[in-house]
C-alpha positions in Angstrom: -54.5 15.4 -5.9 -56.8 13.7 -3.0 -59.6 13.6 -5.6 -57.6 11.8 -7.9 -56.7 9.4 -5.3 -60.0 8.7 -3.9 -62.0 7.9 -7.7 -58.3 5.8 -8.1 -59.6 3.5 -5.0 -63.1 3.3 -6.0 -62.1 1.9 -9.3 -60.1 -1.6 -7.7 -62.1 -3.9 -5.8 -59.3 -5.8 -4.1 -55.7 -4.0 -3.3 -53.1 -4.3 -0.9 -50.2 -1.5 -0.1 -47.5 -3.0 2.1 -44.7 -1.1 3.4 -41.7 -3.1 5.4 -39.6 -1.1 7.2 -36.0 -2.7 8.4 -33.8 -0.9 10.6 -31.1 -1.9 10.0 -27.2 -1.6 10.2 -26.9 0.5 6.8 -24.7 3.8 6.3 -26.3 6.9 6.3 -26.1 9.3 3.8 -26.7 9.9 0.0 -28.2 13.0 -2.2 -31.6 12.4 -4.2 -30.6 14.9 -6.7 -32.1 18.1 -8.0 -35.0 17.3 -10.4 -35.6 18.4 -13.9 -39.4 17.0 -15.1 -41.4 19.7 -13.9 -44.4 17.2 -14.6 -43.2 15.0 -11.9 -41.3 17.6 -9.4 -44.8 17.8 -7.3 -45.3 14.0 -6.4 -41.5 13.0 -6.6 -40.6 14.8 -3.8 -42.6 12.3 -1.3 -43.0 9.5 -3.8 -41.3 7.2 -1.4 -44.1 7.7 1.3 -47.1 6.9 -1.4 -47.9 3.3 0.4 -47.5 5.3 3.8 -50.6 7.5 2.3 -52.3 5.1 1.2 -52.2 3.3 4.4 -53.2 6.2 6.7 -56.9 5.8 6.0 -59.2 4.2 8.4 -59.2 0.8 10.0 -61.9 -0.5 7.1 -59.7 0.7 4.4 -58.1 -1.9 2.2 -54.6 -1.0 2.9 -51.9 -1.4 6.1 -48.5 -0.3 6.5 -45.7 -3.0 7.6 -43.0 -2.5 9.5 -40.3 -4.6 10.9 -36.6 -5.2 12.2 -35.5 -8.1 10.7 -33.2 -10.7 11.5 -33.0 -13.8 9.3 -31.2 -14.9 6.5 -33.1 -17.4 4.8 -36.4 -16.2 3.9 -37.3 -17.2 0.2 -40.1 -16.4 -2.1 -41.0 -20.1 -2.6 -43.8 -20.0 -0.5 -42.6 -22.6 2.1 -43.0 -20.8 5.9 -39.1 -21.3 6.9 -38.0 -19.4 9.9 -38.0 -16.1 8.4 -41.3 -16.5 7.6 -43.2 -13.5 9.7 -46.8 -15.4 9.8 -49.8 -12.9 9.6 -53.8 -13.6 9.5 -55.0 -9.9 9.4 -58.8 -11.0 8.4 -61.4 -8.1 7.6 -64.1 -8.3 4.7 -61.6 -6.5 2.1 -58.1 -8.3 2.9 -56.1 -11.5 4.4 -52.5 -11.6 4.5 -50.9 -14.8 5.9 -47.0 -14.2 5.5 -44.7 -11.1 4.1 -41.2 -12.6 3.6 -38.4 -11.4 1.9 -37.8 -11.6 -1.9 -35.2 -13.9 -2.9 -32.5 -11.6 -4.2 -32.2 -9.6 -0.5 -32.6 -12.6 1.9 -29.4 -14.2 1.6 -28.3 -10.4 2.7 -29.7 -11.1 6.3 -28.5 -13.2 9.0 -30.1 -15.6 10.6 -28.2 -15.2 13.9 -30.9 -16.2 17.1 -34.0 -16.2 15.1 -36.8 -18.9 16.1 -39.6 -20.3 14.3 -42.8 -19.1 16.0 -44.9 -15.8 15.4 -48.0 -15.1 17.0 -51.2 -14.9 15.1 -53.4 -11.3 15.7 -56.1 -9.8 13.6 -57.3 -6.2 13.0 -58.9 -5.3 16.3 -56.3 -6.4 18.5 -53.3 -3.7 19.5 -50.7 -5.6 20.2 -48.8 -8.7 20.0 -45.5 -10.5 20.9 -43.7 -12.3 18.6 -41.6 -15.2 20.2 -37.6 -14.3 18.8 -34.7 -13.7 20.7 -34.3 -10.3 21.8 -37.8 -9.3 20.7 -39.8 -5.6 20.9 -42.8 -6.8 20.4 -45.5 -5.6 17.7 -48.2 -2.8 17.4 -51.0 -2.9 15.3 -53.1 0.2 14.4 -55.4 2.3 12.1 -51.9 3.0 10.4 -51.2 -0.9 10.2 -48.7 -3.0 11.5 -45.2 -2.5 13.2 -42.8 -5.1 13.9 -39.5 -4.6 15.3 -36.6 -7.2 16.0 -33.0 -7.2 17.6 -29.9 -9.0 16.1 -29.7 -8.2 12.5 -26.9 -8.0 9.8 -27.7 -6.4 6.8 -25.4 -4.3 4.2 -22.2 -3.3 6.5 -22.9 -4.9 10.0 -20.7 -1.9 11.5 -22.8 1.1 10.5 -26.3 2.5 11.3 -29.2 3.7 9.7 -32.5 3.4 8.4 -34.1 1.4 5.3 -37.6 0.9 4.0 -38.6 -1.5 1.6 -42.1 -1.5 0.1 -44.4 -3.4 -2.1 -48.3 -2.5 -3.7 -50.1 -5.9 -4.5 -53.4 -7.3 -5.0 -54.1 -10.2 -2.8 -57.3 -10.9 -4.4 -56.3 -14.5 -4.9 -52.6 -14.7 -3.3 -52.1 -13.9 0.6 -48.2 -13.5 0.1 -46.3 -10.3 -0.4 -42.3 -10.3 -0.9 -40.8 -7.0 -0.8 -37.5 -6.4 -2.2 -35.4 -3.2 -3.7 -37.6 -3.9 -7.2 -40.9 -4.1 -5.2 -39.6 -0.7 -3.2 -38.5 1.3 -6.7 -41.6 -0.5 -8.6 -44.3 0.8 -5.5 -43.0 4.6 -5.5 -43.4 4.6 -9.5 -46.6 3.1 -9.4 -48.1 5.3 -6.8 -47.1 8.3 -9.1 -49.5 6.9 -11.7 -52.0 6.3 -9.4 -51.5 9.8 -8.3 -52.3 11.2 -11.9 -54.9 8.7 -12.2 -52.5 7.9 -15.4 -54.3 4.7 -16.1 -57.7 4.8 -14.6 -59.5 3.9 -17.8 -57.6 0.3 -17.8 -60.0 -2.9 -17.2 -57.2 -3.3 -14.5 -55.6 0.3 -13.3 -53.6 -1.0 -10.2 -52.0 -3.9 -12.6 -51.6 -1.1 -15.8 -49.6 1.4 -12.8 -47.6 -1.4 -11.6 -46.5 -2.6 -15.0 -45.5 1.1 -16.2 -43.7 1.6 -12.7 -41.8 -1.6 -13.8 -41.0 -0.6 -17.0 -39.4 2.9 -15.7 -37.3 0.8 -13.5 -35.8 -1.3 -16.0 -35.7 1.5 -18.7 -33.7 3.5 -15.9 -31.2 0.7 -15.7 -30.7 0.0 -19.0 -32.7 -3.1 -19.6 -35.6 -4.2 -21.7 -38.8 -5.3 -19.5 -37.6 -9.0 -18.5 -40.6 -10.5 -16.9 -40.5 -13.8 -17.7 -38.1 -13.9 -20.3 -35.1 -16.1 -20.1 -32.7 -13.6 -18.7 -35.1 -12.6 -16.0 -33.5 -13.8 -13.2 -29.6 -12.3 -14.7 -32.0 -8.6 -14.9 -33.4 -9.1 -11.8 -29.9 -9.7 -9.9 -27.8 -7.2 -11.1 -30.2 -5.0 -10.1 -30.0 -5.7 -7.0 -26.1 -5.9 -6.7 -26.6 -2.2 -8.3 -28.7 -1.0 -5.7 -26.5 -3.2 -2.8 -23.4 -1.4 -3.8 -24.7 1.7 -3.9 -26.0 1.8 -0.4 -23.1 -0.1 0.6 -21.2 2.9 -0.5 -23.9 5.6 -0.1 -25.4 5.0 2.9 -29.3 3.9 3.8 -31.4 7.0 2.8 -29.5 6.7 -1.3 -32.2 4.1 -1.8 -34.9 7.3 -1.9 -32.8 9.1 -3.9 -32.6 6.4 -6.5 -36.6 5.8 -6.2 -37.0 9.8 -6.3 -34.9 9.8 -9.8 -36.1 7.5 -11.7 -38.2 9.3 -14.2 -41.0 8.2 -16.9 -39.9 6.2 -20.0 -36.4 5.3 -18.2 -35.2 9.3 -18.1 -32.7 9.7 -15.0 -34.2 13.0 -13.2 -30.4 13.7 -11.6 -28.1 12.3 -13.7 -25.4 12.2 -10.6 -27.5 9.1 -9.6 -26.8 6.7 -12.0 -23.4 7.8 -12.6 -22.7 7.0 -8.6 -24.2 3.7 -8.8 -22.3 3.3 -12.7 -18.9 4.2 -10.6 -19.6 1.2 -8.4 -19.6 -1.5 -11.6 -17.0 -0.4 -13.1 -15.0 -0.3 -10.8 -16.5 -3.7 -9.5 -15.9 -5.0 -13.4 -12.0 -3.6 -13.7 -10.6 -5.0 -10.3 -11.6 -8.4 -10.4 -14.5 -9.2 -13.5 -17.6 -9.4 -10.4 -15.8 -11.7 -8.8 -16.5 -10.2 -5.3 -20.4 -9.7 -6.1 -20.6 -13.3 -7.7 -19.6 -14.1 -3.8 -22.0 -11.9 -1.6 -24.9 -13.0 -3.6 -23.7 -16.8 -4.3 -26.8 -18.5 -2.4 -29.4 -15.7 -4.4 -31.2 -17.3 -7.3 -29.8 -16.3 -10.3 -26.2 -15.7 -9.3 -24.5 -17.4 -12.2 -27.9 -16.1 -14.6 -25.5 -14.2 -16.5 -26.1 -10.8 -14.9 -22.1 -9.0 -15.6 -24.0 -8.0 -19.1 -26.3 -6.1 -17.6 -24.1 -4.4 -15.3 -21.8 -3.7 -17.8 -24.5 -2.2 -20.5 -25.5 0.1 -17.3 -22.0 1.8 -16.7 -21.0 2.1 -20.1 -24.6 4.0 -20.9 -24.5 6.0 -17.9 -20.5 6.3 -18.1 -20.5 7.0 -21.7 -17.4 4.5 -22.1 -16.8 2.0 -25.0 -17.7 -1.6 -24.7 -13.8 -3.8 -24.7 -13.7 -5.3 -27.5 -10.3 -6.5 -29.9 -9.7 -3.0 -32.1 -10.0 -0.5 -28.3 -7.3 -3.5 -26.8 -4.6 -1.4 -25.0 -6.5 2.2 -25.3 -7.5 4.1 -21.7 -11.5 4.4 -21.9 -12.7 8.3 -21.4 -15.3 9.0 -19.2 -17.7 11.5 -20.4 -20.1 11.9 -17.5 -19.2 15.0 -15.7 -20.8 14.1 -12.6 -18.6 10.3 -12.7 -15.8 10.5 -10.4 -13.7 9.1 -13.0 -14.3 11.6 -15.3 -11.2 14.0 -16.7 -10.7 16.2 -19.6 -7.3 14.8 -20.0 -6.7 11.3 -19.4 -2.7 12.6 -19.0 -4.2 14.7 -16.0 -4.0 12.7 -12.5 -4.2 15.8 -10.3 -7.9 15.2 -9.7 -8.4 11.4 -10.7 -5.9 8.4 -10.2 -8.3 5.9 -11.7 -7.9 5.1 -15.3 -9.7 2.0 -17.4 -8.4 0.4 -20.1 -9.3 -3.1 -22.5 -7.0 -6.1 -22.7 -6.9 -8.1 -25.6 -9.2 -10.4 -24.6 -12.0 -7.9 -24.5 -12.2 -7.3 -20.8 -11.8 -4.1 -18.6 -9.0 -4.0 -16.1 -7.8 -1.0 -13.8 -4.9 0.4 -15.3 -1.5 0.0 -12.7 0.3 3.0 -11.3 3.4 1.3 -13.7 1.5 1.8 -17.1 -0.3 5.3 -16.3 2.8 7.1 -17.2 2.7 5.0 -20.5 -0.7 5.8 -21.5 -0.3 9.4 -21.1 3.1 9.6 -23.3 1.1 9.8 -26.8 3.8 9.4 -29.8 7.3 10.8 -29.6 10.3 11.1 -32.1 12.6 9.0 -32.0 15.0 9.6 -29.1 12.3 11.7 -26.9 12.4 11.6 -23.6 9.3 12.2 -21.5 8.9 12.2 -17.9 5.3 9.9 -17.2 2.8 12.2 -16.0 1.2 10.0 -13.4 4.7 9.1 -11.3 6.0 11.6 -11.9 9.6 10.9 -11.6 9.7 8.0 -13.8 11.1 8.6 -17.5 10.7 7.2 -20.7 12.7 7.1 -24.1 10.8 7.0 -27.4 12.4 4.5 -29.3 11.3 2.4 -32.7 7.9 3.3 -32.2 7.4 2.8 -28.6 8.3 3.7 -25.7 11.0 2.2 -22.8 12.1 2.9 -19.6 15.0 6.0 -19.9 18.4 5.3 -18.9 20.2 7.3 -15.7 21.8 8.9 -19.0 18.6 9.3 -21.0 16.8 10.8 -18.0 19.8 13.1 -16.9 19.4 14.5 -20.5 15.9 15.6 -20.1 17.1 17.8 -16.9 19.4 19.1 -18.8 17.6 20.1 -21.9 14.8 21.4 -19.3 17.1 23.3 -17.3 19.5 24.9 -19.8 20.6 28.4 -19.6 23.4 30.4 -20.5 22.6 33.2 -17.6 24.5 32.8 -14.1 22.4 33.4 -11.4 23.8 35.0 -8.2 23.9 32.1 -5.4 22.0 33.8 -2.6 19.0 34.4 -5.1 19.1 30.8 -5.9 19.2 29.9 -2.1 16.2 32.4 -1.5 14.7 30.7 -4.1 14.5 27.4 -3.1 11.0 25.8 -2.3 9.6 23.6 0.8 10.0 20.4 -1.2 13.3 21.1 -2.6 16.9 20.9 -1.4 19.9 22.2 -3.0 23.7 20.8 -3.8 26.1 23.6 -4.4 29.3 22.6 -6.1 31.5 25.2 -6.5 35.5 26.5 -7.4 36.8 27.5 -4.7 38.2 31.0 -3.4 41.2 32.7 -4.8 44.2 30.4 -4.6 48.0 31.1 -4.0 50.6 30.2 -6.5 50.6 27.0 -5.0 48.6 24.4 -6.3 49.5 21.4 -4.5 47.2 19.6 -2.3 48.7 21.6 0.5 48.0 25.4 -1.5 45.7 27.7 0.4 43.5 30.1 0.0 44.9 33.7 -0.2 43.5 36.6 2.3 41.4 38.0 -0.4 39.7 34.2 -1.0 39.1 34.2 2.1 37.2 37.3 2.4 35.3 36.3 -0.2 34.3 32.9 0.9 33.0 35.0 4.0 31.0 37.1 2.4 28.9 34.7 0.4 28.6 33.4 3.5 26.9 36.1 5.1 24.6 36.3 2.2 22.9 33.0 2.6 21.3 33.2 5.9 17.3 33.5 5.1 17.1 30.2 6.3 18.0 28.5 9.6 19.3 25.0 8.8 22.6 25.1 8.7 25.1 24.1 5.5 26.4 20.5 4.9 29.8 21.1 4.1 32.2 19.1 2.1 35.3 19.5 -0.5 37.7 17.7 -2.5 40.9 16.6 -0.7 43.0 19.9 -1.3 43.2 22.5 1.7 42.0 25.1 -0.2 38.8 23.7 -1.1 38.1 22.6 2.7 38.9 26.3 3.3 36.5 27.8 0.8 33.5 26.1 2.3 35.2 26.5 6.0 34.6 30.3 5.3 31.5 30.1 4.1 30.3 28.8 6.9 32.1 31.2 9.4 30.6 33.9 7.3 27.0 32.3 7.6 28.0 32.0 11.7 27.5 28.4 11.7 30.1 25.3 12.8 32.7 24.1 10.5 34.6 21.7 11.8 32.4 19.0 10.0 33.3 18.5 6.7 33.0 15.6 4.1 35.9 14.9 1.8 35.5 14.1 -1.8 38.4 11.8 -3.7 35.8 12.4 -6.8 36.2 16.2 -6.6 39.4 16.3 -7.1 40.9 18.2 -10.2 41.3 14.6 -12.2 38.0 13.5 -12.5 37.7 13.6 -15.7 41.2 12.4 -16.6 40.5 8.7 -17.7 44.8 8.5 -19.1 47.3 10.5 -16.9 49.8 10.5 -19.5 47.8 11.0 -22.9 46.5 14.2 -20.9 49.5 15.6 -20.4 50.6 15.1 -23.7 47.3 16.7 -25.3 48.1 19.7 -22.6 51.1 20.4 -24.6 49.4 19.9 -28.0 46.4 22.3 -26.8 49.1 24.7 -25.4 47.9 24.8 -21.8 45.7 23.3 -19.4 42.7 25.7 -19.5 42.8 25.1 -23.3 42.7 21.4 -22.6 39.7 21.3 -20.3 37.4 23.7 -22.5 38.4 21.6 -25.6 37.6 18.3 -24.2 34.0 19.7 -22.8 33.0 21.5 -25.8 33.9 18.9 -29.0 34.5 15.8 -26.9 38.3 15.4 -27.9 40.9 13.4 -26.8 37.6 11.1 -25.5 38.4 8.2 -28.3 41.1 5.6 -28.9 42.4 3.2 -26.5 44.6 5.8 -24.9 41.5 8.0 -24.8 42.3 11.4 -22.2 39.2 11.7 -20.9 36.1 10.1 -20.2 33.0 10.8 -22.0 31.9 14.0 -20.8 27.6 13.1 -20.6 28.6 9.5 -18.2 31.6 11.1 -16.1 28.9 13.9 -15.3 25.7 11.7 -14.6 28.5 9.5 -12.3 29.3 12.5 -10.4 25.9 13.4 -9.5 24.2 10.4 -9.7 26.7 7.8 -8.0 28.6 10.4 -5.9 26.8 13.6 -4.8 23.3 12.2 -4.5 24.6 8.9 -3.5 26.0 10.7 -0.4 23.3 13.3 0.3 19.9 11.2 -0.3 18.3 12.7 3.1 15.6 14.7 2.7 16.4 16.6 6.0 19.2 17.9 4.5 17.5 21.0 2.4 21.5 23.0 1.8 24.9 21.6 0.8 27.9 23.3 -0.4 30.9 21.8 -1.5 34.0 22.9 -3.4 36.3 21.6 -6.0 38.6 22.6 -9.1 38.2 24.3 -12.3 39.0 21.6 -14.0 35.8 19.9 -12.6 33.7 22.4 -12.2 34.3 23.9 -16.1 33.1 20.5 -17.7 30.5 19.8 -15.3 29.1 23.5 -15.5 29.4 22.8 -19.7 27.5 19.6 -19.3 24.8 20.8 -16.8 23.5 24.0 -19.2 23.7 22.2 -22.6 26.9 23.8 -23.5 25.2 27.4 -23.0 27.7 29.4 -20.8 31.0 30.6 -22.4 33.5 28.5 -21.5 35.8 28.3 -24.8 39.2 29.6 -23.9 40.3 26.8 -26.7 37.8 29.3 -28.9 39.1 32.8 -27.1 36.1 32.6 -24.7 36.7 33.1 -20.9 37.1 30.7 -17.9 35.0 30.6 -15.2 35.7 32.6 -12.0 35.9 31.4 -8.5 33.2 30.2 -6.1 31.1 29.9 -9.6 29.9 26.9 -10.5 26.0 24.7 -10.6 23.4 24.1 -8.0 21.6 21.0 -8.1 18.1 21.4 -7.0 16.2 18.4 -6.2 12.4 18.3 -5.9 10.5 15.9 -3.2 10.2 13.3 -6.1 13.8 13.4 -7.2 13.3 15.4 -10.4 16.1 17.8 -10.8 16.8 21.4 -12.2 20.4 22.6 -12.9 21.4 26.6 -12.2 24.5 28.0 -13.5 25.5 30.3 -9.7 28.1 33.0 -9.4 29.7 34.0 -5.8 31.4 36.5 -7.1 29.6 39.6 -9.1 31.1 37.7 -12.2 30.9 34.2 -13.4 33.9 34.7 -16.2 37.7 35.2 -15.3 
């Protein structure tokens, strides 16, 4: 490799290699990548420190290595000496340089904060200098070259710390200028791979031939045609560097070497984790607000309104594999196919992994799709009357209706719990209360004990419903919160759950009363009830009629109350009206058969056998539902038994 380097510097009369080093305030971090060109695997890996090779030779070499801290915000490549201007006369019988500045589409990054305008002038045999700006360190100048250092900088995020290095290979045969910029840096690490194979040493001009082909990599890497002195030159040459910008912005200082150490010949990416980094960064940049932002940080670089979003977009969508917006993909999330993306998923319904989703507008532009439309986009087409619960929320529920879909009613979404949930099995109520997870809570509504023969308000349990209230009691202890309790207003539903609790050895004097659970909840006409008693031939008939066909639920002296909106009420404007704290994991309350039968009905999709109008059976005491509710709200409904039967 040496020999190939040393007939390379015979060849070239006049050459310069210039290396400026800024430390600045830049995050650290970043991964170059694994590489895949075998060809290139042996000079990649120190590409980055070519110019420092280069410029390790003797003092009569034609090469020196630059180094600063840097300051200033205003140094242009016009050629006008402003205050950024870092005036050099290095003079030997190879090489003059009078002033390095920096390139016009990085200066405006600096700050000019406390710089002055005067540098002192040195040559090659002196060893040191001072350089007249606040806060300075001085200089050093050696076989290796030049070092400059500075104090008071901002550059990238003024906050963090870190390291970057910015070169640039030139002739100065006939100019004494060098600008260095992140093109000059990428273009000097490609170019010192060619020189390393000695790829173009039969050119009438090799150094100009490797600096071209390092060029075109660069802009074959990003996406864009060559476009030195075209037109759109300045638009190429900005975005970039509001590519590379971003990137470190995000990747820290040292991702700069791993984008130089990746870009491979004829464009190929050698990691394609790279570009897909920096691709995440414009996309991103294009969906929230259009380049908007960028437009801002670079507003005093030449070029800024050159139009450079083309560019930037033609780069993520190639890297990102995603459709260009345009009228016909208007309303349609855009799939990322790049494994190594962060935004990449196998199912765009899928937001374990990935929140992010992209989308097109109408008018051909790309926009970050809001939390309120990922359930939408996820939904695909229903039948008509579906109901789907959105699979980014969540919790939120939609109803598939005329060919769309629209926001599900309390009704609507109670019926997708339902149809979720239903069962005809009775499950015993401690397994349930085992059962229950660390984001859910439980609302256990059940009949109460066995009764006496009186069934007023004032009726009581009997000895025996007593006992058997204890007993569940002492069943449902796995857990150490205690029980909410509450009942309707009769006695012996405030007994039931008063046993319970004595059973489970917790307090019971604290007990909500319910109006709602009272045995006439579903009674919307006194009188016309009693009258279809009489037709039905008893109460118990009555009830299990009205749940199971939705008689007597018509007419203007309707019985009941539809059986679907009664039961929704109940548990959505009552019960988890009342019990909406999270804190409170267990609650057990107790009402009436003739609650309990067409709620129990309602809850398992008319599953359980409850048709004693049809000579079915009627459901025991303490049997009845438990309402489990997850940490989002969604809900499950289990048919629960106290007793070792649900049927009387």
């Amino acid at each position: 490799m040496a020999k190939k380097r040393g007939d390379f510097r015979d060849s070239v009369p006049v050459w310069f290699v210039l290396c400026a080093a800024f430390f600045l305030c830049a995050a650290c971090g970043g991964d170059s990548g694994a590489s895949s060109d075998p060809e290139e695997d042996e000079e990649i890996s120190s590409a980055v420190d070519e110019s420092h090779r280069f410029s390790g030779r003797s003092s009569s070499s034609r090469g020196f290595f630059y180094s600063s801290r840097h300051h200033s915000s205003s140094s242009r490549g016009s050629g006008r000496d402003t205050i950024a201007d870092t005036i050099l006369n290095v003079k030997s019988s190879s090489y003059k340089v009078s002033r390095v500045f920096l390139g016009d589409y990085i200066a405006p990054l600096f700050d000019s904060r406390n710089a002055t305008t005067t540098a002192q002038v040195f040559d090659k045999n002196a060893t040191s200098c001072k350089f007249a700006l606040a806060s300075d360190k001085g200089c050093t100048f050696s076989e290796s070259g030049i070092e400059v250092s500075f104090d008071n900088f901002a550059f990238l995020d003024p906050s963090a710390t870190g390291k970057i290095s910015l070169s640039a290979i030139k002739q100065v045969s006939n100019e004494d200028s060098v600008g260095v910029d992140f093109f000059t840096h990428l273009q000097a690490v490609r170019a010192s791979i060619h020189m390393e194979r000695s790829t173009y040493a039969s050119s009438s001009d090799p150094l100009k031939a490797s600096l071209d082909a390092g060029a075109g990599d660069i802009w074959k890497s990003f996406d864009m045609d060559a476009p030195v002195g075209s037109k759109d030159s300045a638009g190429a040459m900005l975005a970039l560097h509001m590519m590379i910008y971003e990137a470190l912005l995000d990747k820290g200082a040292t991702f700069l070497d791993s984008i130089a150490n990746n870009i491979g010949t004829s464009g190929r990416w050698k990691s394609s984790s790279v570009p897909a980094s920096i691709a995440d960064l414009m996309i991103l940049a294009d969906a929230v607000d259009g380049y908007a932002g960028l437009r801002s940080k670079f507003a005093a670089t030449n070029g800024a309104n050159s139009g450079f979003e083309k560019h930037l977009q033609t780069f993520y969508q190639q890297e990102l594999g995603v459709e260009a917006c345009k009228a016909s993909n208007a309303n349609k999330i855009l799939k990322v196919t790049n494994t190594h993306s962060r935004y990449a998923v196998t199912d765009i319904s899928d937001y374990s992994k990935v929140k992010e989703r992209f989308a097109c507008n109408s008018a051909g532009k790309i926009f970050l799709v809001p939390d309120s439309l990922k359930d939408l986009y996820g939904l695909g087409t229903g039948k008509e009357g579906d109901v789907r619960v959105g699979g980014f929320t969540g919790n939120h529920y939609y109803t598939y209706e005329k060919g769309s879909w629209r926001t599900a009613t309390a009704l609507e979404k109670d019926s997708y719990f339902v149809l979720t949930s239903a069962t005809s099995v009775f499950t015993d109520i401690k397994d349930v209360y085992e059962g229950i997870k660390p984001n859910e809570r439980v609302i256990f509504v059940l009949r109460h004990a066995e009764r006496g023969d009186d069934t007023s308000k004032g009726g009581t349990l009997t000895s025996n419903g007593k006992t058997q209230s204890s007993d569940v009691g002492k069943r449902l202890t796995k857990f150490s919160e205690d029980f909410v309790l509450g009942a309707s207003e009769f006695l012996r539903a405030h007994q039931t759950v008063e046993y319970i609790a004595r059973g489970r050895g917790q307090q019971f004097d604290i007990r909500d009363t319910f109006p709602e659970l009272n045995d006439d909840w579903y009674i919307k006409n006194m009188d016309a009830s009693e009258k279809a008693k009489s037709e039905c031939g008893g109460g118990w008939e009555l009830t299990s009629k009205y749940a199971y066909t939705g008689a007597y639920t018509t007419g203007a002296n309707a019985a009941f109350y539809k059986l679907n909106e009664r039961s929704v009420e109940l548990i959505e404007d009552v019960l988890l009206a009342k019990y909406n704290d999270p804190s409170q994991r267990f609650i057990i309350l107790s009402s009436h058969d003739k609650v309990m039968v067409p709620l129990v009905v309602y809850c398992t999709n008319f599953k359980v056998n409850l048709k004693k109008h049809d000579g079915g059976k009627w459901l025991n005491y303490l049997a009845g539902i438990a309402i489990i509710i997850d940490e989002l709200g969604n809900r499950r409904y289990v048919p629960i038994k106290g007793l070792s039967s649900a049927y009387m």
